[in-house]
C-alpha positions as CSV (number, residue, x, y, z in Angstrom):
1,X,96.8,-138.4,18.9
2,X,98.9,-136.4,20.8
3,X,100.1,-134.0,18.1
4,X,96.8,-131.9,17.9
5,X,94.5,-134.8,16.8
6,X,91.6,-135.2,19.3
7,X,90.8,-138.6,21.1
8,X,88.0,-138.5,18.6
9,X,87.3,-136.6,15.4
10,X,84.0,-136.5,13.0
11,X,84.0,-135.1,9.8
12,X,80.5,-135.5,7.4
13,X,80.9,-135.5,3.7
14,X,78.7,-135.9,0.8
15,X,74.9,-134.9,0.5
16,X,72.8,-134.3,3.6
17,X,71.4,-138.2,5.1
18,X,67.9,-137.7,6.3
19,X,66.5,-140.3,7.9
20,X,62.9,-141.5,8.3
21,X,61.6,-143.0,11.4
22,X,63.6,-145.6,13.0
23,X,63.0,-149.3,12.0
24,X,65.9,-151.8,12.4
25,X,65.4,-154.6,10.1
26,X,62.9,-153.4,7.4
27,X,64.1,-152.0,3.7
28,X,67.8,-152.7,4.2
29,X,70.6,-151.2,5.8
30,X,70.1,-147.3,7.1
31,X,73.1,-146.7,8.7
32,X,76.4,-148.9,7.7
33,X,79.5,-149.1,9.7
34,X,82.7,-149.2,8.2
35,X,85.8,-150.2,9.6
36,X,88.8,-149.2,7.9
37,X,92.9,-148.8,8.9
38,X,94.3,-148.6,5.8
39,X,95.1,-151.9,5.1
40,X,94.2,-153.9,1.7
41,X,91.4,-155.3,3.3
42,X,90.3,-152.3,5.1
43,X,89.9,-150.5,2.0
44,X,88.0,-152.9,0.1
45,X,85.6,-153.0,2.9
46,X,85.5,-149.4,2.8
47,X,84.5,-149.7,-1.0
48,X,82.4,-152.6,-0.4
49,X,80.3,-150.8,2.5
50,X,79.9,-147.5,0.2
51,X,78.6,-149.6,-2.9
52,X,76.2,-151.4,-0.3
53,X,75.5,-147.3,0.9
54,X,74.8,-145.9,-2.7
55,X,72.7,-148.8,-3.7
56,X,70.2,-148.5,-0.3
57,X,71.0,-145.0,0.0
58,X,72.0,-145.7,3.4
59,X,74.0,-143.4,5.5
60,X,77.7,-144.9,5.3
61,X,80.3,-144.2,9.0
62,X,83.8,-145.1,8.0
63,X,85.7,-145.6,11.2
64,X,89.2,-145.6,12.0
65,X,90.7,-146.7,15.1
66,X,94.3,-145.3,15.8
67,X,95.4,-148.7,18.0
68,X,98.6,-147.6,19.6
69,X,101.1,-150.3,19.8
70,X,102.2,-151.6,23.2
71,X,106.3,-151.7,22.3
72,X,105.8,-147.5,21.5
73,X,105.1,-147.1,24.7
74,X,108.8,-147.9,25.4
75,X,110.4,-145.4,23.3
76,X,109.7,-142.2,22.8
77,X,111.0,-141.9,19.1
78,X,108.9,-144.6,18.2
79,X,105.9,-143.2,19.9
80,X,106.7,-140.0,17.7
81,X,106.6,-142.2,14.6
82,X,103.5,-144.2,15.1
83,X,101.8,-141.1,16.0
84,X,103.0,-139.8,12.4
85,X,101.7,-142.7,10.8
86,X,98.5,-142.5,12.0
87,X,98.2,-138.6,11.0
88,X,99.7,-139.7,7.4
89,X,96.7,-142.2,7.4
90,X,94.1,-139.7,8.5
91,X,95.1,-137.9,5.8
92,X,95.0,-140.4,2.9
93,X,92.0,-141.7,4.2
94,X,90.2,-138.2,5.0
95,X,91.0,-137.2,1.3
96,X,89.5,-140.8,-0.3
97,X,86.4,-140.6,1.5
98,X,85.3,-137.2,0.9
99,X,86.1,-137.5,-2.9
100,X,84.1,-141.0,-3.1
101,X,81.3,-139.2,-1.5
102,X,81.0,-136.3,-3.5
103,X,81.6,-138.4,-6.8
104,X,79.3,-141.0,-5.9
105,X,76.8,-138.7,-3.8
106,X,76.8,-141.0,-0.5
107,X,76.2,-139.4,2.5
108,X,79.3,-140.3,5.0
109,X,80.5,-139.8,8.0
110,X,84.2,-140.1,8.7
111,X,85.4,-141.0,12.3
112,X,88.3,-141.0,14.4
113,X,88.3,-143.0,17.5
114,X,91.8,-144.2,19.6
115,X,91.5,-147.2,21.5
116,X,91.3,-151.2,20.8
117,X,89.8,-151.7,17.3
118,X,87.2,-154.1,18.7
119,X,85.6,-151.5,21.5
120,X,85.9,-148.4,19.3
121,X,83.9,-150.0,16.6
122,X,81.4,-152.2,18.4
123,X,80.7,-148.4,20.7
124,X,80.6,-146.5,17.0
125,X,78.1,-149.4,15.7
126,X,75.8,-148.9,18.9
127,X,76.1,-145.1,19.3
128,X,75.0,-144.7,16.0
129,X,72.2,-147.3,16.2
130,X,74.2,-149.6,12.8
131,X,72.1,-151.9,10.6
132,X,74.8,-153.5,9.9
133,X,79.0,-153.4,10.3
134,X,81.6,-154.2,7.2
135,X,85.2,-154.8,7.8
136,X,88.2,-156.3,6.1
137,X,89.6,-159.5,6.9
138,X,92.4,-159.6,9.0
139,X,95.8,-160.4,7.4
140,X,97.9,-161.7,10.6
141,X,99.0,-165.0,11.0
142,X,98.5,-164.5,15.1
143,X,94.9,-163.8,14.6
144,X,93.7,-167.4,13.9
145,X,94.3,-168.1,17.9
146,X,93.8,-164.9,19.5
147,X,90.5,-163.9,17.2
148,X,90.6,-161.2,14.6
149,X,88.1,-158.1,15.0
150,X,85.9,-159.1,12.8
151,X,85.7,-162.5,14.7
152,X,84.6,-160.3,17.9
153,X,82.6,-158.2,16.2
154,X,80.4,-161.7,14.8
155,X,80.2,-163.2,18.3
156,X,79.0,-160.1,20.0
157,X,76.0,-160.6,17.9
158,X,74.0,-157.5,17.8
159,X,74.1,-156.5,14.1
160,X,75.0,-158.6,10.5
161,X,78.8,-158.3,10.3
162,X,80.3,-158.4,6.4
163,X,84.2,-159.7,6.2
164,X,86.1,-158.7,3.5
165,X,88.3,-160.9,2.2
């Protein structure tokens, strides 16, 4: 995010998570991964994963992946645009989440990462040692031959994956 938004940016909201000693697989979720990109979808897996987060009282990471598109690349005015559009979502986003977490009292973690949806989220999901990953069902036509992220995201395998529909 060229215009003074860094490759990656982390913002904590909400009460202070503390976690006990590591355990995957026993009580429920401890740490949920969110992925969200504004989209219909996104959002309701955004409010999906933090219902799932209040009820466990899990630590909740909404990620968003700022996915460049490969035609901006061609034009500088359009690179300008996108790069607008991505801050305007930062923004909406940024403002939802913290206001869920302080009205609901869910510990969350908002991320930034840049990059191919798919990698940013399955590296978030590792980094941060994820029970489990929620994201929205995708909502383009192309993604029924190509695969969708959450598609990916099930065939890597390494955590339960929830699709929003």
């Amino acid at each position: 995010m060229s215009d003074g938004w860094p490759e990656r940016l982390i913002e904590e909201y909400g009460p202070t998570w503390h976690p006990g000693p590591f355990e995957r697989g026993t009580d429920g979720p401890r740490v949920i991964v969110a992925g969200v990109d504004g989209s219909p979808t996104g959002m309701r897996a955004g409010a999906y994963a933090g219902g799932l987060a209040r009820r466990q009282r899990s630590r909740l990471v909404v990620v968003y992946v700022a996915t460049p598109s490969v035609w901006t690349a061609m034009a500088a005015s359009a690179a300008a645009a996108q790069e607008q559009l991505f801050d305007d979502q930062i923004q909406e986003l940024r403002t939802q989440i913290r206001d869920r977490a302080a009205e609901f009292g869910i510990s969350t973690t908002f991320m930034v990462r840049r990059g191919d949806a798919f990698a940013e989220l399955r590296d978030a999901a590792v980094e941060l040692r994820a029970d489990m990953v929620v994201v929205g069902a995708s909502e383009q036509a192309g993604h029924r031959f190509i695969g969708s992220v959450a598609a990916r995201l099930v065939r890597a395998g390494r955590w339960p994956v929830t699709v929003v529909p």
